[in-house]
PQR file of N, CA, C, O and H, with PARSE charges and radii, in Angstrom:
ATOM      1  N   UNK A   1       0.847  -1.195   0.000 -0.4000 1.5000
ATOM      2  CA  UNK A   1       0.000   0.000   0.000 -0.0000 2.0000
ATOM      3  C   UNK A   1       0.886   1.249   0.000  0.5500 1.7000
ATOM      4  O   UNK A   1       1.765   1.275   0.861 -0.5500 1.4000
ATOM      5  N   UNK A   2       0.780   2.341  -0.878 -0.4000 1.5000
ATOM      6  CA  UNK A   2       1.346   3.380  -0.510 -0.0000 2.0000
ATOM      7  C   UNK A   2       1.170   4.587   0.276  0.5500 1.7000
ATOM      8  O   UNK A   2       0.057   5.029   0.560 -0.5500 1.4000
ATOM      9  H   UNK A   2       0.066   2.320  -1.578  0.4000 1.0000
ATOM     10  N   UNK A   3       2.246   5.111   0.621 -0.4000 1.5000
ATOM     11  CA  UNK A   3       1.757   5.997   1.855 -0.0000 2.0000
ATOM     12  C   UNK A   3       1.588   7.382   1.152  0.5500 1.7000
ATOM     13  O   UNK A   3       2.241   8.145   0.441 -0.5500 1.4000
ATOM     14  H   UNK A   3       3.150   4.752   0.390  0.4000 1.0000
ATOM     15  N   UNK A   4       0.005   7.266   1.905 -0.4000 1.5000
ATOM     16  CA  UNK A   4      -0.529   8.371   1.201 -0.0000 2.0000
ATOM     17  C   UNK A   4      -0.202   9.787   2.232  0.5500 1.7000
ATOM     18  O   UNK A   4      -0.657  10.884   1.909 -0.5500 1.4000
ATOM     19  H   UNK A   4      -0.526   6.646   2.484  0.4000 1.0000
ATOM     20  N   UNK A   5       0.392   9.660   3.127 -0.4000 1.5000
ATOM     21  CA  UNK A   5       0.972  11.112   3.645 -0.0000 2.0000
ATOM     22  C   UNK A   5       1.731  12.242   2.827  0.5500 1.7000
ATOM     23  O   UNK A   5       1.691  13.465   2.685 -0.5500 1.4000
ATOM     24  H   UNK A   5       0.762   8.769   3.389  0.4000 1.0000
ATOM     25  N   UNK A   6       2.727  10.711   2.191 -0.4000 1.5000
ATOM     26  CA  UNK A   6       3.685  11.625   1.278 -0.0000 2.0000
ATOM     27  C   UNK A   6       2.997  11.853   0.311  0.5500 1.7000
ATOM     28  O   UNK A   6       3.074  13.048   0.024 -0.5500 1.4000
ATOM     29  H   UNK A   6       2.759   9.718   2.306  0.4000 1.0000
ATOM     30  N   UNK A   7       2.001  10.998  -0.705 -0.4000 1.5000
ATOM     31  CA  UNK A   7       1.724  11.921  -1.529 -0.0000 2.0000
ATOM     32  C   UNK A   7       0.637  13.474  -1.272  0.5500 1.7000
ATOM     33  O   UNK A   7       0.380  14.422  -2.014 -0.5500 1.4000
ATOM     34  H   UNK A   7       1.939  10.027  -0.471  0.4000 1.0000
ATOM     35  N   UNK A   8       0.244  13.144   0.054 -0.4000 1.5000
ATOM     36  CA  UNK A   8      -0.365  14.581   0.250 -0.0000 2.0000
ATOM     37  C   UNK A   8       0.877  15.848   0.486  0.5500 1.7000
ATOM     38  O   UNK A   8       0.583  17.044   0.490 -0.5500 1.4000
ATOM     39  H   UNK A   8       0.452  12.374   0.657  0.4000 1.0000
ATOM     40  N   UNK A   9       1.993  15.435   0.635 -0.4000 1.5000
ATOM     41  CA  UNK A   9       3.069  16.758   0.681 -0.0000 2.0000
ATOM     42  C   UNK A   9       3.466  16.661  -0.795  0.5500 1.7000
ATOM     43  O   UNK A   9       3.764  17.699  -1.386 -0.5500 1.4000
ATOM     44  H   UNK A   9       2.231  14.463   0.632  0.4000 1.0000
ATOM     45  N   UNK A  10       3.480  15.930  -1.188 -0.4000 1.5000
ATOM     46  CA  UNK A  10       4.046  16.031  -3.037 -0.0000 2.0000
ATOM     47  C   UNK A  10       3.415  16.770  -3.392  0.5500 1.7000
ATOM     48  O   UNK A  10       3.844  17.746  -4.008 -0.5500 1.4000
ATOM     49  H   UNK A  10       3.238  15.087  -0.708  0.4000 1.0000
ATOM     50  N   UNK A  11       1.896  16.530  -3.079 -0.4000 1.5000
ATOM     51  CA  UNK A  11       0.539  17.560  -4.176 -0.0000 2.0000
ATOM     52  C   UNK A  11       0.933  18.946  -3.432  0.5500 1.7000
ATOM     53  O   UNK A  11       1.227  19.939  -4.099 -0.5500 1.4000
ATOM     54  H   UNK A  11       1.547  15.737  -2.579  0.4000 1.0000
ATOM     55  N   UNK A  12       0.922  18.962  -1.778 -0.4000 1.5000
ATOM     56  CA  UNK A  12       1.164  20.236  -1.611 -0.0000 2.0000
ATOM     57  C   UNK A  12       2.186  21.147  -2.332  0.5500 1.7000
ATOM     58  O   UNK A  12       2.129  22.282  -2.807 -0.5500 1.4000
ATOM     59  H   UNK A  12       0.683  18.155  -1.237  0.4000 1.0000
ATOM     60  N   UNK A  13       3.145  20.196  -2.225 -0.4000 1.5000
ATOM     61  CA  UNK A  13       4.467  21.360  -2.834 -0.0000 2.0000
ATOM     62  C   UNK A  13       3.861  21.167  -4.231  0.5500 1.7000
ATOM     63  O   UNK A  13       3.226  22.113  -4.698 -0.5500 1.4000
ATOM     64  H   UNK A  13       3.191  19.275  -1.840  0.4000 1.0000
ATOM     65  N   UNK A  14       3.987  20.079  -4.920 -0.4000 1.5000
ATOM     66  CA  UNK A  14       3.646  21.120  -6.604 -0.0000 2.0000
ATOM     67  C   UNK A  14       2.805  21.680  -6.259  0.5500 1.7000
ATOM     68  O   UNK A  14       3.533  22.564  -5.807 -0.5500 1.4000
ATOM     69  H   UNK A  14       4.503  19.311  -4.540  0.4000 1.0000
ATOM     70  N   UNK A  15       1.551  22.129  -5.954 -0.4000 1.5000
ATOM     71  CA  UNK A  15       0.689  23.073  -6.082 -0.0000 2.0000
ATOM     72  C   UNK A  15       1.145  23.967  -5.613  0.5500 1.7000
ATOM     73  O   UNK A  15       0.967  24.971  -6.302 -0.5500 1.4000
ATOM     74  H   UNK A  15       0.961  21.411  -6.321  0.4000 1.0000
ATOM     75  N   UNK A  16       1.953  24.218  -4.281 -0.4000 1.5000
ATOM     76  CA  UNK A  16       2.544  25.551  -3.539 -0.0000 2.0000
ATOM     77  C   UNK A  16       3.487  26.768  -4.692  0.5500 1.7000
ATOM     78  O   UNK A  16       3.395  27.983  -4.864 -0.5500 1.4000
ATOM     79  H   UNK A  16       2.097  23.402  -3.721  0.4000 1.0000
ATOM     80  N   UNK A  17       4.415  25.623  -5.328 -0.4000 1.5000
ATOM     81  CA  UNK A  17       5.468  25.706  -5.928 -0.0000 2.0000
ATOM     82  C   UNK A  17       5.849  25.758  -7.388  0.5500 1.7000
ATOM     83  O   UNK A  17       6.846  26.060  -8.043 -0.5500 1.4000
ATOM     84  H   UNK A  17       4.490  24.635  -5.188  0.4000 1.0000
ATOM     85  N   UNK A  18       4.435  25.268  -7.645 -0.4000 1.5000
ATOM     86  CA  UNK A  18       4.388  25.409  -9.128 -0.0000 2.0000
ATOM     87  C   UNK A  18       5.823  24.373  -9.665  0.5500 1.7000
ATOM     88  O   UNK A  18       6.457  24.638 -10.686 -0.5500 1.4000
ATOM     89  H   UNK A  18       3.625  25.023  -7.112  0.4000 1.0000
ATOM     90  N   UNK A  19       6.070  23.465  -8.966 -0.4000 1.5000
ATOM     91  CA  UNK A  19       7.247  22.640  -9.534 -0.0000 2.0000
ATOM     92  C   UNK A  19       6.793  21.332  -9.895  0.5500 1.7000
ATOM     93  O   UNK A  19       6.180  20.723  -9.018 -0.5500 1.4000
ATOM     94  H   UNK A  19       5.555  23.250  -8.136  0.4000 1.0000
ATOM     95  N   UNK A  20       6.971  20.748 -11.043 -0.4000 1.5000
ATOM     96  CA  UNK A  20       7.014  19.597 -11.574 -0.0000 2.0000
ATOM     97  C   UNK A  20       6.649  18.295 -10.502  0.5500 1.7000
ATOM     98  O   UNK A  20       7.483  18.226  -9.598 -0.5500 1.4000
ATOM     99  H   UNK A  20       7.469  21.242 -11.755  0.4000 1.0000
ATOM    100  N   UNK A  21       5.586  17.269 -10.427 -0.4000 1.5000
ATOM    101  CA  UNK A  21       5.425  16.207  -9.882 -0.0000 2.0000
ATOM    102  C   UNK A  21       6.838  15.220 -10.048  0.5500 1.7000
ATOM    103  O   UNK A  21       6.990  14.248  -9.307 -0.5500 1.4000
ATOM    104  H   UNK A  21       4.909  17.324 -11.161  0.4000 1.0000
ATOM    105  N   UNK A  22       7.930  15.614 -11.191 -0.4000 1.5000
ATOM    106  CA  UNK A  22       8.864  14.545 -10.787 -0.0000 2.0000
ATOM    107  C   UNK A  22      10.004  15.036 -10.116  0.5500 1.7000
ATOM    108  O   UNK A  22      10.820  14.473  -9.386 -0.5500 1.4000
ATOM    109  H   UNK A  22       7.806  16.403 -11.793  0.4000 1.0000
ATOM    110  N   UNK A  23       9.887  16.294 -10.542 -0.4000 1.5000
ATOM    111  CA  UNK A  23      11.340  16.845  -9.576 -0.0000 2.0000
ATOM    112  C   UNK A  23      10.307  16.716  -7.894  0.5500 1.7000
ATOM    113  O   UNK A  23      10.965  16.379  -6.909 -0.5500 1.4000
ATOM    114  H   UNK A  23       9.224  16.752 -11.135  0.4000 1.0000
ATOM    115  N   UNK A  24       9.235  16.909  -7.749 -0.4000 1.5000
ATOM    116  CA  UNK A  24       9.142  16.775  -6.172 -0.0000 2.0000
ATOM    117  C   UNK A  24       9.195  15.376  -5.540  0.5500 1.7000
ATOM    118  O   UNK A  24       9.432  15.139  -4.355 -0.5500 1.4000
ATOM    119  H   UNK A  24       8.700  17.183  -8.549  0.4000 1.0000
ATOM    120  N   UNK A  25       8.927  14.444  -6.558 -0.4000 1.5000
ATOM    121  CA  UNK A  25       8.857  13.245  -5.965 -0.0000 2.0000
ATOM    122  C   UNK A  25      10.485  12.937  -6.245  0.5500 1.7000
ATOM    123  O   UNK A  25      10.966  12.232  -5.358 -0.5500 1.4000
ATOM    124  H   UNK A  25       8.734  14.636  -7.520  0.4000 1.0000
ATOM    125  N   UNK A  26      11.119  13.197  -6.953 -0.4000 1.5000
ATOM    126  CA  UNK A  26      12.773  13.225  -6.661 -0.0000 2.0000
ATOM    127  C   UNK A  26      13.456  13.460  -5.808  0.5500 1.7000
ATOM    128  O   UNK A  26      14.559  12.958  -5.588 -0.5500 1.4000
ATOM    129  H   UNK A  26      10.729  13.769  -7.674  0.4000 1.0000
ATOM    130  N   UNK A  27      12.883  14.286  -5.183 -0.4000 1.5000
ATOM    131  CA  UNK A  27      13.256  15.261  -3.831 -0.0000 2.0000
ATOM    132  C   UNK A  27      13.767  14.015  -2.534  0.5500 1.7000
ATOM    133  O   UNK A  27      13.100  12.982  -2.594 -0.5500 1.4000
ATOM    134  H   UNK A  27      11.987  14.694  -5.362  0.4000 1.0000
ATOM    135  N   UNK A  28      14.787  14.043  -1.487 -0.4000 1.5000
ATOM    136  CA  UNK A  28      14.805  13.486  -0.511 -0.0000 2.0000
ATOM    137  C   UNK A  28      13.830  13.869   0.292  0.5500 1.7000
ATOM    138  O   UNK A  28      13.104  14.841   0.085 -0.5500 1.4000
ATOM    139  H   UNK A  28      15.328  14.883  -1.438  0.4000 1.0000
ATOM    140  N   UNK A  29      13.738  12.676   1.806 -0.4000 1.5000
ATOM    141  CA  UNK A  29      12.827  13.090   2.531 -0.0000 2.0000
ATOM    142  C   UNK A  29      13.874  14.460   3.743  0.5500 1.7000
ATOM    143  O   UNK A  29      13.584  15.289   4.605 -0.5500 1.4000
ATOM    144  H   UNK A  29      14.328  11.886   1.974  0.4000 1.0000
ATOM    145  N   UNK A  30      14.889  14.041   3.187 -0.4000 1.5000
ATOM    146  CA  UNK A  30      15.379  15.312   3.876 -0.0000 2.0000
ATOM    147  C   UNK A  30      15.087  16.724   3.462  0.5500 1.7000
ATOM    148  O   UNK A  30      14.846  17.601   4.292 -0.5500 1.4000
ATOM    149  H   UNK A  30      15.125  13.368   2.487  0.4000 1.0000
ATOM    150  N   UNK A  31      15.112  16.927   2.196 -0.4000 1.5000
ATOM    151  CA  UNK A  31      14.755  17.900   0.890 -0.0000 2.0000
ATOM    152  C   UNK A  31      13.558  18.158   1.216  0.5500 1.7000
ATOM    153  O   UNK A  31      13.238  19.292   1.573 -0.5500 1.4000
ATOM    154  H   UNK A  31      15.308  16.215   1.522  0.4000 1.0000
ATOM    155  N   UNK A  32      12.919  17.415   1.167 -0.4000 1.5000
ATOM    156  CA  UNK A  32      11.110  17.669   1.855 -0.0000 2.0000
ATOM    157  C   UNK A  32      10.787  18.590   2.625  0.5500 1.7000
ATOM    158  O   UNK A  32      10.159  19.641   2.500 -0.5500 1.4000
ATOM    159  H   UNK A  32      13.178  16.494   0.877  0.4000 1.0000
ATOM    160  N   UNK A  33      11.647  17.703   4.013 -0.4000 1.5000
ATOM    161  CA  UNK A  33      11.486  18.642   5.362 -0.0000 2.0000
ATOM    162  C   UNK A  33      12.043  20.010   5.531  0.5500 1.7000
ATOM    163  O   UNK A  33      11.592  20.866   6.292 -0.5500 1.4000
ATOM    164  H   UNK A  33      12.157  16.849   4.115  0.4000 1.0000
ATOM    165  N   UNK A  34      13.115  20.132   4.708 -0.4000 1.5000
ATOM    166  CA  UNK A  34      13.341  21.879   4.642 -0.0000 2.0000
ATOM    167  C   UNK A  34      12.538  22.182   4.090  0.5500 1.7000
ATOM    168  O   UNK A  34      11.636  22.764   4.692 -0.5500 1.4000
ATOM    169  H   UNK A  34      13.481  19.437   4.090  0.4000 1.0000
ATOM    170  N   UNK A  35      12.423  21.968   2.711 -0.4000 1.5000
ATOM    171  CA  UNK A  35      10.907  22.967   2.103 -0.0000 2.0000
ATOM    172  C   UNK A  35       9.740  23.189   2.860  0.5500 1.7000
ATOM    173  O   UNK A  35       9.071  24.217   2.765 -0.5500 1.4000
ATOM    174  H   UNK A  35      13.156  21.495   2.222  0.4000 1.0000
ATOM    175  N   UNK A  36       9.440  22.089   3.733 -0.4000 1.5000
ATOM    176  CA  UNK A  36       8.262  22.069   4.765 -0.0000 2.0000
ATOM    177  C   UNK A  36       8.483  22.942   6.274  0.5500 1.7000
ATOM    178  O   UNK A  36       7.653  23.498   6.994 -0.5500 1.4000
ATOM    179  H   UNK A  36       9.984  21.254   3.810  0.4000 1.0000
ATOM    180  N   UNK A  37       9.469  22.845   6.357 -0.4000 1.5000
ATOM    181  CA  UNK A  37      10.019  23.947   7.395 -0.0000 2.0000
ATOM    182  C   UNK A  37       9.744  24.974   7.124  0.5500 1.7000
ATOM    183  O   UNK A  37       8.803  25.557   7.663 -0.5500 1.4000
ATOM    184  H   UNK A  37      10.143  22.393   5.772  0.4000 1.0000
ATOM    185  N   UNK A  38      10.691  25.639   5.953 -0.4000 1.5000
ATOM    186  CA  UNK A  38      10.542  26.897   5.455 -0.0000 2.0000
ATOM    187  C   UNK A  38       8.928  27.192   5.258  0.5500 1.7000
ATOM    188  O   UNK A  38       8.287  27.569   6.239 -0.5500 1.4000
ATOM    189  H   UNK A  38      11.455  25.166   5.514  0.4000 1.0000
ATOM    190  N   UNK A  39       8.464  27.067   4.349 -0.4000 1.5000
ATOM    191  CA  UNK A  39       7.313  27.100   4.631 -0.0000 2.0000
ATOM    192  C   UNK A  39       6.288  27.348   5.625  0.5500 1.7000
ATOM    193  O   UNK A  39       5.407  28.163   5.350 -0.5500 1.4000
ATOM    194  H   UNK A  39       8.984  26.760   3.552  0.4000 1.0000
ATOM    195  N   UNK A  40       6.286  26.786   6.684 -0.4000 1.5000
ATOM    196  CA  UNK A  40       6.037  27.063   7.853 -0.0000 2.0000
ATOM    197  C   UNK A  40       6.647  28.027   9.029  0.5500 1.7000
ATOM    198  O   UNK A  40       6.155  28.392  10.097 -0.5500 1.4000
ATOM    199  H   UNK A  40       7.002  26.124   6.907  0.4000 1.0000
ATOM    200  N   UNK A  41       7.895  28.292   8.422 -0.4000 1.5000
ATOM    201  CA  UNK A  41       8.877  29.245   9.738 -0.0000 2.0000
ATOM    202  C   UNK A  41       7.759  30.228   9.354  0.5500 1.7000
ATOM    203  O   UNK A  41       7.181  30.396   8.280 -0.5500 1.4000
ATOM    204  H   UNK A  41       8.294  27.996   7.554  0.4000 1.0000
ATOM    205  N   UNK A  42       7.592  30.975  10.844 -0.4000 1.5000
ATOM    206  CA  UNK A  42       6.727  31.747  11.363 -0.0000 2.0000
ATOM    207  C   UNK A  42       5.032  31.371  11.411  0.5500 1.7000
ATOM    208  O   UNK A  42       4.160  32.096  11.890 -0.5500 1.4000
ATOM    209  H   UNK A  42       8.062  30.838  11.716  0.4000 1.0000
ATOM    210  N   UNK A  43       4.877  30.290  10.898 -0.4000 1.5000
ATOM    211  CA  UNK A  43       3.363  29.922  11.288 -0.0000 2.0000
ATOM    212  C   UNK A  43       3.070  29.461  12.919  0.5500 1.7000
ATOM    213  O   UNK A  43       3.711  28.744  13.688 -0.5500 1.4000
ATOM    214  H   UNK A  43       5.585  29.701  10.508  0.4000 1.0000
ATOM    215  N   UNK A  44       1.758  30.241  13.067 -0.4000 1.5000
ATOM    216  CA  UNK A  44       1.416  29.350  15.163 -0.0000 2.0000
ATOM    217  C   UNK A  44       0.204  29.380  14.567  0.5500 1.7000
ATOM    218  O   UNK A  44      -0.370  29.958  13.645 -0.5500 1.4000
ATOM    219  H   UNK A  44       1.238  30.823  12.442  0.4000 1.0000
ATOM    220  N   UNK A  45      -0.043  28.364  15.603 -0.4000 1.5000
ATOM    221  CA  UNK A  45      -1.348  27.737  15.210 -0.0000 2.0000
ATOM    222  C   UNK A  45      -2.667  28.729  15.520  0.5500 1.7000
ATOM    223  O   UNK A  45      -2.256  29.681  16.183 -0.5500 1.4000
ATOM    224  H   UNK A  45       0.424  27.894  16.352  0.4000 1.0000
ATOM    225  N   UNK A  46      -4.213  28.845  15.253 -0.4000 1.5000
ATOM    226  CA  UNK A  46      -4.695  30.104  15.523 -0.0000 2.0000
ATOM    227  C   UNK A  46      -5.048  29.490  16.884  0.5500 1.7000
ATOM    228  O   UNK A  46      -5.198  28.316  17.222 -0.5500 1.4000
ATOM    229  H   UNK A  46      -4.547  28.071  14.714  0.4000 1.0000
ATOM    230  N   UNK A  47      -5.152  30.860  17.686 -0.4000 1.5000
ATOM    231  CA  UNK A  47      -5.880  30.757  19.355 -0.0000 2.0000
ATOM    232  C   UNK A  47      -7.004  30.006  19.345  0.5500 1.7000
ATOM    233  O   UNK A  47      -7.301  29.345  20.340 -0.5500 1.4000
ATOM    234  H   UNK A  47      -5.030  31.813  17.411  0.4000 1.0000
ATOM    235  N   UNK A  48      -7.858  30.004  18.105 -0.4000 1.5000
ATOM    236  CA  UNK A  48      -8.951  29.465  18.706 -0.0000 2.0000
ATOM    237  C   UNK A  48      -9.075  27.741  18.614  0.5500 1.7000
ATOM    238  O   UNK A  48      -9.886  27.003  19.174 -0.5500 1.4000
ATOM    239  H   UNK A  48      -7.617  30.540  17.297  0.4000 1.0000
ATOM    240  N   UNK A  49      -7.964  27.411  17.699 -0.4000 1.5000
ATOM    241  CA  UNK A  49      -7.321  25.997  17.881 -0.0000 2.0000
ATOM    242  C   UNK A  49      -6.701  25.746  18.691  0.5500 1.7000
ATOM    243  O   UNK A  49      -6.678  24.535  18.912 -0.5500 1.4000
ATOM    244  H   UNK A  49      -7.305  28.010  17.244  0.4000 1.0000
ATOM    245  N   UNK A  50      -6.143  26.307  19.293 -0.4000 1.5000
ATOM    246  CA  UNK A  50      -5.069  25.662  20.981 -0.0000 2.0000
ATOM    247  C   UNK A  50      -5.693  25.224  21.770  0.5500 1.7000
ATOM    248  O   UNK A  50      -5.214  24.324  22.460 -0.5500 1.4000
ATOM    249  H   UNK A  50      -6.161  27.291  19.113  0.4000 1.0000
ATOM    250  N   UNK A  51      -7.343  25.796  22.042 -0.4000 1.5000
ATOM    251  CA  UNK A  51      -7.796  24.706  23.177 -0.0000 2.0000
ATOM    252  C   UNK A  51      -8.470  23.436  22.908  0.5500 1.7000
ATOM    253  O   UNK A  51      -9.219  22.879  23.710 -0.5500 1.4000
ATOM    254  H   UNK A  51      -7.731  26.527  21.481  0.4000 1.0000
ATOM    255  N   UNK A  52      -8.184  23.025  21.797 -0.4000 1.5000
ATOM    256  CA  UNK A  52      -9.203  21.922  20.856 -0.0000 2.0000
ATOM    257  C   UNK A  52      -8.812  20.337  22.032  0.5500 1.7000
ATOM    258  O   UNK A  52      -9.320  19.244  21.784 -0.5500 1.4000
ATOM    259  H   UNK A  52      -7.576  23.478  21.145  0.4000 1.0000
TER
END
């Protein structure tokens, strides 16, 4: 079965990124996690989600 986590970050980044489905699925999972970092540096979650 494949893991469909990763392909939900593949679709994210091409769609984010406007980059090619094979260069993202080329990508390491290390390669990933910076883009996914970056991406996120400076995101917090909203207040009215913290007390969920």
């Amino acid at each position: 079965m494949k893991n469909k986590g990763i392909d939900a970050i593949h679709f994210y980044i091409v769609h984010k990124f406007k980059w090619l489905p094979s260069v993202v699925k080329s990508m390491t999972h290390d390669d990933l996690g910076f883009v996914l970092s970056e991406t996120m540096s400076g995101w917090t979650l909203p207040e009215e989600a913290r007390n969920l």
